[in-house]
N, C-alpha and C positions, 0 to 999 in steps of 0.2 A: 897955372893948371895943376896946383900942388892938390886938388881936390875935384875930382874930376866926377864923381860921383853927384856932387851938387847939382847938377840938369838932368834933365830927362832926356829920353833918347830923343824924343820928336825935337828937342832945341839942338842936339847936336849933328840931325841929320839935316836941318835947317844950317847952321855952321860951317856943313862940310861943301853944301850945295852951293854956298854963297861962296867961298874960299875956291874948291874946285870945278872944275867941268861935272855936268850929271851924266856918270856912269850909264845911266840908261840909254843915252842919245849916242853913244860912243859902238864901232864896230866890233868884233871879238878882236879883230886884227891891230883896230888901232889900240884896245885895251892889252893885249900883249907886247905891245910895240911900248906903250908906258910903262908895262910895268921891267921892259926887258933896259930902257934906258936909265930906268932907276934904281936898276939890277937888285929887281926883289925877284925872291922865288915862292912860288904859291906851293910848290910839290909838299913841303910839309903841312902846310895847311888841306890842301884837298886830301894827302894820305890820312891825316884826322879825321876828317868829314866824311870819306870813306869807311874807316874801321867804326867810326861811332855810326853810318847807316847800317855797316854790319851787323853790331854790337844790336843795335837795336832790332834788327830782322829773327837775328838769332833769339833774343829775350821773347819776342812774337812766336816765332815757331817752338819753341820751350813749353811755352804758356798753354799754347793750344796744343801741345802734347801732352803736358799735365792735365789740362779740360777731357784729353782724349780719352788717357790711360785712369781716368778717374769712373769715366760712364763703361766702360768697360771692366774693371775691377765691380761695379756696381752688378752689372749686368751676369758678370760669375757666381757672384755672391749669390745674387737672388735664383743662380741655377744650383751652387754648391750646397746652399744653408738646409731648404726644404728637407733635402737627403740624411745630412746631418741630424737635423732635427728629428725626423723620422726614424734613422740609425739609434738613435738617443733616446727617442720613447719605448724603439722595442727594447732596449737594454733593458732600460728602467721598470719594465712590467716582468723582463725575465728575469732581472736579481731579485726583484718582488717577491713573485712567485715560487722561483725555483731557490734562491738560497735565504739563510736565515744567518743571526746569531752574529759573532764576530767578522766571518766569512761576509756575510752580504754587507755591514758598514765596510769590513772592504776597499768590495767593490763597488759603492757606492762612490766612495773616495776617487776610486781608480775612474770613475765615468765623469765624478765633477772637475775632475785634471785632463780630462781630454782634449786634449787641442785641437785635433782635426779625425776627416774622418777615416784615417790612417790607424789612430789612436784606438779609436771607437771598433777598428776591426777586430785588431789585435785585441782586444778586450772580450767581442764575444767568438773569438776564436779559444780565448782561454775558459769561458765559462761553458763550452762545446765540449771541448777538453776535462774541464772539471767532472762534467754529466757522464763522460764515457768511464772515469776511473772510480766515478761513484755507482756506475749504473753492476747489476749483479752480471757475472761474467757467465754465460750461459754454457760455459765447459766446466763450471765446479757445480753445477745442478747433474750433470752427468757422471761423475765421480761419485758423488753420493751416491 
């Protein structure tokens, strides 16, 4: 039996049938009763069958929580992006509009590095900003 590989299972379950009693026919008691005379212990073998049904339950519930967090990740996107996108066109018409020259490449710049729509605030918070310190201060209309 220096090659044991050479047969297929079905010859060697054909082998074992013929050699021993068929396990099938045998009670759980009298299969414990042999294997307790021949003082084998199954505990490491069942503790492996065990962890790998584990092993296996877990890779399942894994799998279907990446399936999970994938339609939902989907599912924000398609509530997040619109906004964005919309965030992103009004920009895009007010550095248009409103600014020129070096100033508007910019912030041209500054809107195509946006990452979110965090980004995209802070951005027209600052061209809000820019408009008040450009806009004429209506107390030196009064001075004059």
């Amino acid at each position: 039996m220096s090659n044991s590989n050479q047969h297929t299972d079905a010859v060697w379950d054909r082998f074992f049938d013929f050699v021993a009693e068929p396990v099938a026919t045998l009670s759980r008691q009298e299969v414990q009763a042999q294997l307790s005379e021949h003082k084998i212990d199954v505990a490491p073998a069942v503790s492996r069958v065990q962890r790998a049904v584990a092993t296996a339950r877990a890779s399942e519930s894994l799998q279907a929580a990446a399936a999970t967090r994938a339609g939902l990740v989907e599912k924000l996107a398609s509530v997040v992006s619109p906004k964005i996108e919309g965030l992103k066109e009004e920009l895009n018409e007010i550095i248009n509009g409103r600014l020129s020259g070096s100033l508007q490449a910019a912030y041209f710049r500054k809107l195509n590095e946006a990452a979110d729509e965090e980004d995209l605030q802070r951005l027209l918070e600052d061209i809000e900003r820019l408009d008040l310190l450009e806009a004429p201060d209506e107390t030196d209309n009064d001075i004059q």
